[in-house]
Backbone as CSV, one residue per row, in Angstrom:
resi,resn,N_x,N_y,N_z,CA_x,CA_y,CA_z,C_x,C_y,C_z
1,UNK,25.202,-3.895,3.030,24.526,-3.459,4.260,23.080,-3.962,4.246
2,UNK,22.661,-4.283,5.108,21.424,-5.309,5.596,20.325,-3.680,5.121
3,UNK,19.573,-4.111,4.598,18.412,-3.030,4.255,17.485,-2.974,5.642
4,UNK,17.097,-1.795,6.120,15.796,-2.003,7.488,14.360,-2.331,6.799
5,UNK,14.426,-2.344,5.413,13.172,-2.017,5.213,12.763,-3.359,4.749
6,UNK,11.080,-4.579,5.209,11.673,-5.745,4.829,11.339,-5.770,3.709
7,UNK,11.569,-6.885,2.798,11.392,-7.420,1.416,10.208,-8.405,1.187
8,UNK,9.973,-8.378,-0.181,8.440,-8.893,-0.049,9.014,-10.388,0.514
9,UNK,8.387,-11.184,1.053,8.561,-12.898,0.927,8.449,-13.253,-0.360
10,UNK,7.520,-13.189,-1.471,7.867,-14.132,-2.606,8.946,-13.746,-3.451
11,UNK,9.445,-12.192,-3.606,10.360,-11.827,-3.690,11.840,-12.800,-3.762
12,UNK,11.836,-12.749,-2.083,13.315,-13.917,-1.399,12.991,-15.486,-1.951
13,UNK,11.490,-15.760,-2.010,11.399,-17.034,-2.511,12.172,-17.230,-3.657
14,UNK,11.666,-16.428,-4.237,11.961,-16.464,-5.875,13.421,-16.420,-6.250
15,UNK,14.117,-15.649,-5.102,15.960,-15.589,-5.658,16.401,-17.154,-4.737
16,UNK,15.850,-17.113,-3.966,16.256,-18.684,-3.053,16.117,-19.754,-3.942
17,UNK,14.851,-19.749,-5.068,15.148,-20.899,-6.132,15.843,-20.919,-7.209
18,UNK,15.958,-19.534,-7.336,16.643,-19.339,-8.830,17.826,-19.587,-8.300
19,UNK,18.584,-19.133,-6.970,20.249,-19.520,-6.431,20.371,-20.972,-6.704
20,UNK,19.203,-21.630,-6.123,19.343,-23.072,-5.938,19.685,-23.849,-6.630
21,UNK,18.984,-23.658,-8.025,18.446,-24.173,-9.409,19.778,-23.688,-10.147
22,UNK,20.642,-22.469,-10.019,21.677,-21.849,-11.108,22.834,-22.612,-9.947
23,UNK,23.001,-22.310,-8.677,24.146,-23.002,-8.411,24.431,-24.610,-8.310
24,UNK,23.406,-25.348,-8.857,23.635,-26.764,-8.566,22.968,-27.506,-7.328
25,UNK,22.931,-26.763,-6.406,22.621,-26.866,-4.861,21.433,-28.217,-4.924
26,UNK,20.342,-27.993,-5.721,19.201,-28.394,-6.041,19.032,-29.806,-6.400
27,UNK,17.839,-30.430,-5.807,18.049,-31.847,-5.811,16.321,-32.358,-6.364
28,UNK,16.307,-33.268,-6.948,15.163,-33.743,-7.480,14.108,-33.723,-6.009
29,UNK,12.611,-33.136,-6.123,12.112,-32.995,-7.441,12.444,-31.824,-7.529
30,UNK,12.833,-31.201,-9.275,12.795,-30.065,-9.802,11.533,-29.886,-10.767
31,UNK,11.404,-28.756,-10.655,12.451,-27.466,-10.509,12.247,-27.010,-9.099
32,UNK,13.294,-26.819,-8.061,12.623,-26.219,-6.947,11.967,-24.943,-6.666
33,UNK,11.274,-24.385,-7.443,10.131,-23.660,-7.188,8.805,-24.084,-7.336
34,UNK,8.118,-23.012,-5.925,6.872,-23.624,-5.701,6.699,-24.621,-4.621
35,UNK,7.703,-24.701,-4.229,8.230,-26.307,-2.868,8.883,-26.150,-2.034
36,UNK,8.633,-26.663,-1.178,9.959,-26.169,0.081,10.806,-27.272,-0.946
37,UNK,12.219,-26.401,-1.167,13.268,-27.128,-2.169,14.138,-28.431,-1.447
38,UNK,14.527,-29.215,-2.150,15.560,-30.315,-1.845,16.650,-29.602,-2.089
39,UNK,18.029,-30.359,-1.239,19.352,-29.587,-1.545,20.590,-30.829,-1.617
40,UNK,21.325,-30.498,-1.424,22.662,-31.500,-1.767,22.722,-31.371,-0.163
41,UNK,22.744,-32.270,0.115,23.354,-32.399,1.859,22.410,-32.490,2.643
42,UNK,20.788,-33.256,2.120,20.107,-33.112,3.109,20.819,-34.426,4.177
43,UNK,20.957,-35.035,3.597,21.436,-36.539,4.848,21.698,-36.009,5.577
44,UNK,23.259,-35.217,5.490,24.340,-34.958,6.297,23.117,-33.898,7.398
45,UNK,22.455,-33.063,6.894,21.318,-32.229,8.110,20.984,-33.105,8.799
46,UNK,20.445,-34.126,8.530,19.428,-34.755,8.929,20.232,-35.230,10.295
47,UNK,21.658,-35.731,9.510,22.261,-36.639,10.507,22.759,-35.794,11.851
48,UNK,23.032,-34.137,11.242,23.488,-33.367,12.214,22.342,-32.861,13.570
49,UNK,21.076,-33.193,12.878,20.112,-32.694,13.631,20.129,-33.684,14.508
50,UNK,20.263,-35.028,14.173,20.061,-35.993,14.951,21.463,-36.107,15.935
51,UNK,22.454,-35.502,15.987,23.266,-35.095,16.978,23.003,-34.260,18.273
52,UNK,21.502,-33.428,18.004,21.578,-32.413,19.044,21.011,-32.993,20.011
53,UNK,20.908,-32.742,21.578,20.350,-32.688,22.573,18.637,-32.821,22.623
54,UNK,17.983,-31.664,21.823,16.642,-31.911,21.630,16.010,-33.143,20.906
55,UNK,16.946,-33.699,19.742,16.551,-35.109,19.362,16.724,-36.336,19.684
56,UNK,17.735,-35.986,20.891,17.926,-37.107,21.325,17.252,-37.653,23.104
57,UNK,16.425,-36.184,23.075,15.276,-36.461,24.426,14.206,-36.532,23.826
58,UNK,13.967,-36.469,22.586,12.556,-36.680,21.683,12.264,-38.196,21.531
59,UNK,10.812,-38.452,21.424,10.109,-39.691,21.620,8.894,-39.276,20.433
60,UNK,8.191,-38.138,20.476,7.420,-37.433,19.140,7.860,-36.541,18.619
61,UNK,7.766,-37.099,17.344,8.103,-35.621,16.204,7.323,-35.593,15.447
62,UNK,6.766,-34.276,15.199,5.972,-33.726,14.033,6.712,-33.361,13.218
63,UNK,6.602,-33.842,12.132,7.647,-33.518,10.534,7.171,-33.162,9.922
64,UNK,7.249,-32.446,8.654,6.513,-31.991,7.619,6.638,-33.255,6.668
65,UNK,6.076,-33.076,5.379,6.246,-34.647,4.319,7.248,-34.107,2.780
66,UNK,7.833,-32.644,3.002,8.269,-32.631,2.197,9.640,-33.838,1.882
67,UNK,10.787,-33.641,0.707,11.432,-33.985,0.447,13.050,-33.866,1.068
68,UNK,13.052,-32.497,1.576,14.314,-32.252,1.969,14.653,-32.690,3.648
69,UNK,13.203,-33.264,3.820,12.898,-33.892,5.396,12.792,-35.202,5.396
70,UNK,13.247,-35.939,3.932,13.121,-37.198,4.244,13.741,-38.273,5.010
71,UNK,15.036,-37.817,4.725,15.933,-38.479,6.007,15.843,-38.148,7.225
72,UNK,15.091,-37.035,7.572,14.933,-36.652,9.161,13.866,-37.709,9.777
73,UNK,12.973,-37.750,8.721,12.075,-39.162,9.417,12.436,-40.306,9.298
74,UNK,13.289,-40.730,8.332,13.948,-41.797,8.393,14.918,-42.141,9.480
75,UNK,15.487,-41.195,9.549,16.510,-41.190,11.050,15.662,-41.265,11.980
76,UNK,14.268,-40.620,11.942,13.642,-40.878,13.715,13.017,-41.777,13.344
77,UNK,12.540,-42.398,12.968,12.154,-43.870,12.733,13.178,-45.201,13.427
78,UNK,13.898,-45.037,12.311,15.390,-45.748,13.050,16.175,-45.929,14.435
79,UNK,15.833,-44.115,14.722,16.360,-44.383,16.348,15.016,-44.369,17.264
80,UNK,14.046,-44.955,16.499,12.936,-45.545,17.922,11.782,-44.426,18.315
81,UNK,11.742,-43.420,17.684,10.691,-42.291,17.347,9.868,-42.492,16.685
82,UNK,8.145,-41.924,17.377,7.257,-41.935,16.422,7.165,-40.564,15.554
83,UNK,6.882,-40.653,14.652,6.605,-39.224,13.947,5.300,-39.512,13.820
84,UNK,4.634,-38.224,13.591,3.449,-37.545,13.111,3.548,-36.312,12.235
85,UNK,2.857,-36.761,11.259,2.778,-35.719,10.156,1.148,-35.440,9.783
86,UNK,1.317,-34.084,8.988,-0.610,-33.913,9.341,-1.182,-34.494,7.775
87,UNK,-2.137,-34.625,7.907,-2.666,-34.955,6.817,-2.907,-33.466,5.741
88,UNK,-2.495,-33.941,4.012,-2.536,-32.393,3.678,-3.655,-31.540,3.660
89,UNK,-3.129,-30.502,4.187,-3.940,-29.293,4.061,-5.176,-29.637,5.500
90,UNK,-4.838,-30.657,6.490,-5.654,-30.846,7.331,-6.781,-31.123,6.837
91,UNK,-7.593,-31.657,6.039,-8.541,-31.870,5.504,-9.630,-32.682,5.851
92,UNK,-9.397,-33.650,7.050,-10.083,-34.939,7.186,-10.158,-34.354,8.914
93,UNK,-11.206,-35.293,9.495,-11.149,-35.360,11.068,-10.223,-35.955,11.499
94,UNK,-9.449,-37.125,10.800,-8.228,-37.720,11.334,-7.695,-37.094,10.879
95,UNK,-6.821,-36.148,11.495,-5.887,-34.724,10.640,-3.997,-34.990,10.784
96,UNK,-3.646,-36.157,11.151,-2.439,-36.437,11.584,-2.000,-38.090,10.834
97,UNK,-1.423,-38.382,10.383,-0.513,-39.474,10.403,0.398,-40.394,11.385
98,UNK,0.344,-41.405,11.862,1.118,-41.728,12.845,2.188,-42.790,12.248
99,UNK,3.261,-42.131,12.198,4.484,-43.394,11.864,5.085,-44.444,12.871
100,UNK,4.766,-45.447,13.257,5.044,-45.874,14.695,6.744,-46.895,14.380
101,UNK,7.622,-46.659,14.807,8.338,-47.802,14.340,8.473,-48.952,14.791
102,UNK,7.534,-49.496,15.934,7.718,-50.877,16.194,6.316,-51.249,15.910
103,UNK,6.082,-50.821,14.526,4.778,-50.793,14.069,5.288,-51.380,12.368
104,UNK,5.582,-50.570,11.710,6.105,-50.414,10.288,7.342,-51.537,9.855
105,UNK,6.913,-51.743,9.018,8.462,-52.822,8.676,9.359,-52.342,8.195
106,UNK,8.709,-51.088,6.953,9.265,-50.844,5.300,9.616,-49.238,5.768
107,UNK,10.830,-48.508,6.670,10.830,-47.483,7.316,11.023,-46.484,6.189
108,UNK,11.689,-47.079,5.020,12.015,-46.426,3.856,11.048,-45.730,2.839
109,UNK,10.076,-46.953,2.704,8.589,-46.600,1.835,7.229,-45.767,2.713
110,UNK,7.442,-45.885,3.960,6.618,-45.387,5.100,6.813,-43.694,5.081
111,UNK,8.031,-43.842,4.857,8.272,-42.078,5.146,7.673,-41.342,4.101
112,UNK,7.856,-41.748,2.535,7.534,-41.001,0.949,6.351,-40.048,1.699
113,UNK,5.886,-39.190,0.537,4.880,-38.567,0.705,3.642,-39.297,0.572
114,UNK,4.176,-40.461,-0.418,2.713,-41.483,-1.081,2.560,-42.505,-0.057
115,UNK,3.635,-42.913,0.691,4.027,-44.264,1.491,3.606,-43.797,2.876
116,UNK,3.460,-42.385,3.023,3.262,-42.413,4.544,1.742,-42.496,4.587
117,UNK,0.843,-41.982,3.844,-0.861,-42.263,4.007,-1.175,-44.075,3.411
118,UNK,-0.227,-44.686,2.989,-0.352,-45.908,3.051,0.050,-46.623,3.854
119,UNK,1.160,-46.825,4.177,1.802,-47.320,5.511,1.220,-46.468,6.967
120,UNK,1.155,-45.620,7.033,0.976,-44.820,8.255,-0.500,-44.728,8.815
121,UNK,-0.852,-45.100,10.240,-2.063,-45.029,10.575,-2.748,-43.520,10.710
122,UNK,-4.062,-43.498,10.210,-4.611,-41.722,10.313,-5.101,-41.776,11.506
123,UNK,-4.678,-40.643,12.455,-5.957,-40.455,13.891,-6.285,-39.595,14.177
124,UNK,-6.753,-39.074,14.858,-7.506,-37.946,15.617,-6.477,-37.259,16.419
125,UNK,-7.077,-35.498,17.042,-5.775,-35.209,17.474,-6.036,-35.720,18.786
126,UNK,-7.011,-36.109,19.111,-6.771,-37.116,20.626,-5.888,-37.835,20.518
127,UNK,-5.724,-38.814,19.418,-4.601,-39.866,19.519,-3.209,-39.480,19.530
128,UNK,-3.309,-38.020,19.605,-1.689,-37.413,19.718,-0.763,-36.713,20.799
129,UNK,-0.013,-37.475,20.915,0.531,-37.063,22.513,1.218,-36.102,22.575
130,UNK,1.676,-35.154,23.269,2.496,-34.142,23.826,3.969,-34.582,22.747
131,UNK,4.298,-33.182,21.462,5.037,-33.421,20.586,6.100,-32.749,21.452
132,UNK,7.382,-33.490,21.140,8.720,-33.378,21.642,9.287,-32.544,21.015
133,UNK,9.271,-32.468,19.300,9.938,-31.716,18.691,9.429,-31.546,17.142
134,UNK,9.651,-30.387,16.584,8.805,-30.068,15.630,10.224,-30.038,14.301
135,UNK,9.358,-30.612,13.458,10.543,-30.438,12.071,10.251,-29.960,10.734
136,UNK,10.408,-28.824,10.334,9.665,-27.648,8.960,10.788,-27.929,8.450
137,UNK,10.086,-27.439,7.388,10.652,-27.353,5.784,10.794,-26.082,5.642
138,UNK,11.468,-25.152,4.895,11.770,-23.741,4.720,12.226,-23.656,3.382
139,UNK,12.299,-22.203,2.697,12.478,-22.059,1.646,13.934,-21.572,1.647
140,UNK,13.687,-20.223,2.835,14.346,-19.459,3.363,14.768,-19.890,4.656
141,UNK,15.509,-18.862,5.693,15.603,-18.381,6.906,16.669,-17.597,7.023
142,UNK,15.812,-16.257,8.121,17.035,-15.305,8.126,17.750,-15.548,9.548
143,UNK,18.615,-14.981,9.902,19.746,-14.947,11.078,19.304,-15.422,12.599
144,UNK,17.958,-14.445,12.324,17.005,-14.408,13.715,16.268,-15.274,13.707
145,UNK,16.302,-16.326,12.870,14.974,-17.124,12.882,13.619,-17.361,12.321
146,UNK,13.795,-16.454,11.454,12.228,-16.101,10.867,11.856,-17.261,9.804
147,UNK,11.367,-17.741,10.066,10.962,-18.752,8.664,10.215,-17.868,7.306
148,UNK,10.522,-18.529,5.947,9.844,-18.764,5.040,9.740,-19.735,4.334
149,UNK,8.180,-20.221,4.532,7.953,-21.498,3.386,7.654,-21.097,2.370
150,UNK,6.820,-21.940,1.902,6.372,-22.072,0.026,5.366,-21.443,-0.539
151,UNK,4.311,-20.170,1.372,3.654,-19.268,1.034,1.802,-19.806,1.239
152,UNK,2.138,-20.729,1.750,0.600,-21.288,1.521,0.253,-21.374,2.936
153,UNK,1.279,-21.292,4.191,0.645,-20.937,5.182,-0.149,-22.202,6.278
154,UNK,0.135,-23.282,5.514,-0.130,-24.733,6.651,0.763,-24.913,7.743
155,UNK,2.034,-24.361,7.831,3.409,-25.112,8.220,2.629,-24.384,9.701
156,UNK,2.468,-23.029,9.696,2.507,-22.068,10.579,1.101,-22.736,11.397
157,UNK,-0.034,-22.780,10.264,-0.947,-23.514,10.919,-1.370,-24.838,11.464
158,UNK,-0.354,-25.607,11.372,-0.458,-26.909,11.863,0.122,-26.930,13.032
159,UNK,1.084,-25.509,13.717,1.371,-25.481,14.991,0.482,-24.809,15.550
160,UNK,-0.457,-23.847,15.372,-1.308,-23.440,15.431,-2.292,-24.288,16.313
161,UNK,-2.555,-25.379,15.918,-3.339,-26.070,16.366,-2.960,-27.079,17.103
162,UNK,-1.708,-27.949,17.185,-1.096,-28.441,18.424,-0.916,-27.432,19.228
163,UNK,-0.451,-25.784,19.425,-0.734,-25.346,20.796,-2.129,-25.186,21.428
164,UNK,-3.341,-25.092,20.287,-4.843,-24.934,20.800,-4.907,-26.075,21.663
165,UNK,-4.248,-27.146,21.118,-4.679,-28.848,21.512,-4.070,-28.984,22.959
166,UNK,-2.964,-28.115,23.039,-2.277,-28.051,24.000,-0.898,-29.346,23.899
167,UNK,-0.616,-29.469,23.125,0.503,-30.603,22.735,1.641,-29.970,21.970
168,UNK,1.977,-28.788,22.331,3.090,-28.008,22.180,3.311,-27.048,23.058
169,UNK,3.995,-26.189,23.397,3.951,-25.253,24.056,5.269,-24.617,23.890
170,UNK,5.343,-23.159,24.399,6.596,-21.967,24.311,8.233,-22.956,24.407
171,UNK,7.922,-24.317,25.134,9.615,-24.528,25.068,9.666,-25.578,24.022
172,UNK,8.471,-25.550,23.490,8.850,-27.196,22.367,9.867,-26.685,21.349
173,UNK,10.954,-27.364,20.762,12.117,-27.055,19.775,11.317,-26.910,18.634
174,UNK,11.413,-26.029,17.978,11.282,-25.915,16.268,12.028,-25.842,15.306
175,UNK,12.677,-27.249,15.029,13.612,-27.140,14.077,13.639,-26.662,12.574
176,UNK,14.615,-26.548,11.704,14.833,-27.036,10.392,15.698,-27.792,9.705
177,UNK,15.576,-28.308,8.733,17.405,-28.427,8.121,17.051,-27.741,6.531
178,UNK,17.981,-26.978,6.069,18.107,-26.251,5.105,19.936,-26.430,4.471
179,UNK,19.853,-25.696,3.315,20.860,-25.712,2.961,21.660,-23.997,3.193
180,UNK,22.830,-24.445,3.510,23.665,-22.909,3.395,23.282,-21.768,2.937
181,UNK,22.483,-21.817,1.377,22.018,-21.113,0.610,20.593,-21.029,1.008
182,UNK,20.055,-21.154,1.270,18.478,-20.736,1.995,19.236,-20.135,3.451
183,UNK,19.959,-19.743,3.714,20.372,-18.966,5.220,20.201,-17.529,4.486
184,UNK,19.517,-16.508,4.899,19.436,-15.188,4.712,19.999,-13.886,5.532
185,UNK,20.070,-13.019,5.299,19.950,-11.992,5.940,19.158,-10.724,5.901
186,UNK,18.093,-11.158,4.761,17.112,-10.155,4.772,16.351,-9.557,6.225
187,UNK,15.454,-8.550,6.014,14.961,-8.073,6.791,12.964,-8.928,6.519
188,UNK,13.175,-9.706,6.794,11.332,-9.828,7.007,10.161,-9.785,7.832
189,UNK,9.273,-9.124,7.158,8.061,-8.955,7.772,7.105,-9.899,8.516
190,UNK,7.206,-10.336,9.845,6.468,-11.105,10.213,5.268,-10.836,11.395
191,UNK,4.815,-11.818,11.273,3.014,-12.107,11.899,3.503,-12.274,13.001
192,UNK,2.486,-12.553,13.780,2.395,-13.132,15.430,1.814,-14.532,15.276
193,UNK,1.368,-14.553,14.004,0.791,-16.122,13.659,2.361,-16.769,13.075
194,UNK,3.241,-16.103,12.909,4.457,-16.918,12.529,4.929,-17.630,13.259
195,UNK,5.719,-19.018,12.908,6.255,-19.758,13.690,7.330,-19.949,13.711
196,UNK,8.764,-19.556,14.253,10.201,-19.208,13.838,11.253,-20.376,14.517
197,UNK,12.070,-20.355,14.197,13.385,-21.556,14.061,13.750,-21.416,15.266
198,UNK,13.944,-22.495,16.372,14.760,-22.153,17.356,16.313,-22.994,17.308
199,UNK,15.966,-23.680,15.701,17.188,-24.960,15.531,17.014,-24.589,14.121
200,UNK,18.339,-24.065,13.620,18.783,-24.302,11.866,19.550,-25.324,11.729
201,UNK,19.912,-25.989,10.774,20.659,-26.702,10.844,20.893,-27.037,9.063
202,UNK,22.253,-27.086,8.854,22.442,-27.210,7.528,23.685,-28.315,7.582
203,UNK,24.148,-28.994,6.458,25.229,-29.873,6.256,26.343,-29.767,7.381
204,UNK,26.171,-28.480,7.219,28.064,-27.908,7.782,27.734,-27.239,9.163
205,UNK,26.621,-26.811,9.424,26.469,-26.243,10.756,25.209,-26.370,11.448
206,UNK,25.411,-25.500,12.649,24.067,-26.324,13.653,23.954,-24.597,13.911
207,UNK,22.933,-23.623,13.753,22.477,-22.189,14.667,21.516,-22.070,15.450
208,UNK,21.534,-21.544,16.725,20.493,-21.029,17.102,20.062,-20.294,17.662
209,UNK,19.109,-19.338,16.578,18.670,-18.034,16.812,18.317,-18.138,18.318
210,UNK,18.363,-16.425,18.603,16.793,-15.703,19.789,15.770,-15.591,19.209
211,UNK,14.886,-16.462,19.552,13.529,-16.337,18.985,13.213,-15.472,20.082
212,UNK,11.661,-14.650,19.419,11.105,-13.849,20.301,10.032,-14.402,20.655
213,UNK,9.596,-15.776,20.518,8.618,-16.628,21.260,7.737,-17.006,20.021
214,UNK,6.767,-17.854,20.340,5.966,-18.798,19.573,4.903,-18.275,19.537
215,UNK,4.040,-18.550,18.523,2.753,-18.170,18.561,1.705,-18.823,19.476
216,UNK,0.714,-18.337,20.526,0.138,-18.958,21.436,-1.228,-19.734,20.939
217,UNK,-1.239,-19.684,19.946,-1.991,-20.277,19.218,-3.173,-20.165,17.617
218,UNK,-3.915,-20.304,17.815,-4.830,-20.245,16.152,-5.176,-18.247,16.177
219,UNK,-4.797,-16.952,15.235,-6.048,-16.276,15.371,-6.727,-16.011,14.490
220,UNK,-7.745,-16.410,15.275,-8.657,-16.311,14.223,-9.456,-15.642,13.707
221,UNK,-9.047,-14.270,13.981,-9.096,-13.273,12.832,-8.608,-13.210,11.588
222,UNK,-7.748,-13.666,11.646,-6.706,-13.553,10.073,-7.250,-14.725,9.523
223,UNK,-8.172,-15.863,9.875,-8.004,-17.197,9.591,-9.177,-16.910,8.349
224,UNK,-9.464,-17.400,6.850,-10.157,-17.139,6.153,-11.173,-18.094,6.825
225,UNK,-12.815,-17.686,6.405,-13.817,-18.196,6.644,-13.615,-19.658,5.893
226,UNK,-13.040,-19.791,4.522,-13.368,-21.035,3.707,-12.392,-22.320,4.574
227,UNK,-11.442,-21.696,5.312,-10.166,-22.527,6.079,-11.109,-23.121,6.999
228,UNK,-11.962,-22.484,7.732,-13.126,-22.862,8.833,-13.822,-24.438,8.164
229,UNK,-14.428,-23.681,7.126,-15.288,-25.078,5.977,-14.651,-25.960,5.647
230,UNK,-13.349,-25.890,5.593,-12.603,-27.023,4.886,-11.456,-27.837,5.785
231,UNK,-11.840,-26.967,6.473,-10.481,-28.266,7.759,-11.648,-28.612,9.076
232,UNK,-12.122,-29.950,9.109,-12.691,-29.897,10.539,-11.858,-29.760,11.635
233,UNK,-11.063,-30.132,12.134,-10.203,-29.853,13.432,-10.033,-28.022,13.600
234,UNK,-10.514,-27.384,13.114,-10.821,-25.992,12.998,-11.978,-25.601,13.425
235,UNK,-13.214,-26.399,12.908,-14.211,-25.756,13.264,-14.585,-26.300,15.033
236,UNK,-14.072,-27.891,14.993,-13.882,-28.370,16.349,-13.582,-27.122,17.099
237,UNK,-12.319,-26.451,17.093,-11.740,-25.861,18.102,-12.638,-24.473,18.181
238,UNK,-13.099,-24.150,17.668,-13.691,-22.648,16.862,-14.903,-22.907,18.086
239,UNK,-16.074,-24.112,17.960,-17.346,-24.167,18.431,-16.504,-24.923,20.384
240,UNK,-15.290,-24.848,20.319,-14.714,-25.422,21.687,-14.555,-24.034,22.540
């Protein structure tokens, strides 16, 4: 029976890697803790995501740079999509990556985590157009949609700031691809700064939750003062 009461998040992290890691599921790099994890079947996600309706009216995607998303940019590369990914931890005034594919030769080495700030042009979020579709990494996810990442809280904030920018909004898709075993049914505690799944998607299946809507943007109350100092595209919007 589903408990009402929720469970901590690092808690679920912590059995989501240890499942991962004891059933095999788990795919280099290990150990998957500490990471949004790799799984056995990311292709087959990747390829299923690239079946749906929302990816196939998409022209921009924002991806994350983990590992278990690598074929998702490889696939939108391939079928004629630019991706954008942010630079980590937003750190720079050019806070985005642009993967262009009638730009790139090497679609394979472009995507890596190391290959995309080499291959990939850095720009401003001016240089970023109205994103089509959004693609996270997760540790977790429960029934309804709730995401959990790796706890550090960028994933949530990098949409954060495409809706300030105004280059997202309440109907943009927020996908994932995960494995079977990161599907939950816990009860978790979430923010209004959370940003939740409106597309799961794993090897074997395609879900999609009722979300109860998107976050309307940065608040910045909860936002630590040092996050202000250390990401300019923050303080931009802050003194905007």
């Amino acid at each position: 029976m589903r408990s009402s009461m929720p469970e901590d998040k690092q808690t679920i992290r912590e059995r989501v890697w240890n499942d991962l890691e004891e059933s095999g599921v788990a795919r280099f790099p290990f150990p998957p803790h500490g990471r949004i994890p790799n799984f056995a079947g990311a292709d087959e996600a990747a390829d299923r995501l690239a079946d749906q309706p929302e990816w196939e009216a998409a022209t921009a995607i924002k991806a994350n740079p983990d590992a278990p998303q690598l074929p998702v940019r490889r696939r939108a590369l391939r079928d004629g999509k630019t991706v954008y990914m942010a630079v980590p931890r937003l750190r720079d005034e050019r806070c985005f990556l642009k993967l262009d594919p009638d730009v790139l030769e090497d679609y394979d080495a472009a995507t890596t985590v190391s290959g995309s700030s080499e291959h990939g042009e850095q720009v401003g979020p001016e240089a970023v157009p109205e994103i089509d579709l959004i693609v996270s990494g997760s540790v977790a996810v429960t029934d309804s949609g709730d995401r959990i990442g790796k706890g550090e809280g960028y994933s949530d904030l990098e949409y954060a700031v495409l809706r300030e920018l105004d280059l997202v909004d309440e109907s943009t898709t927020v996908a994932t691809t995960v494995h079977e075993h990161q599907l939950i049914d816990d009860y978790v505690d979430t923010g209004e700064h959370d940003v939740s799944m409106d597309l799961v998607v794993t090897p074997e299946a395609v879900r999609r939750p009722d979300s109860d809507g998107q976050p309307a943007g940065i608040d910045w109350e909860l936002l630590p003062a040092e996050r202000l100092e250390e990401i300019p595209v923050l303080k931009r919007l802050r003194e905007r």
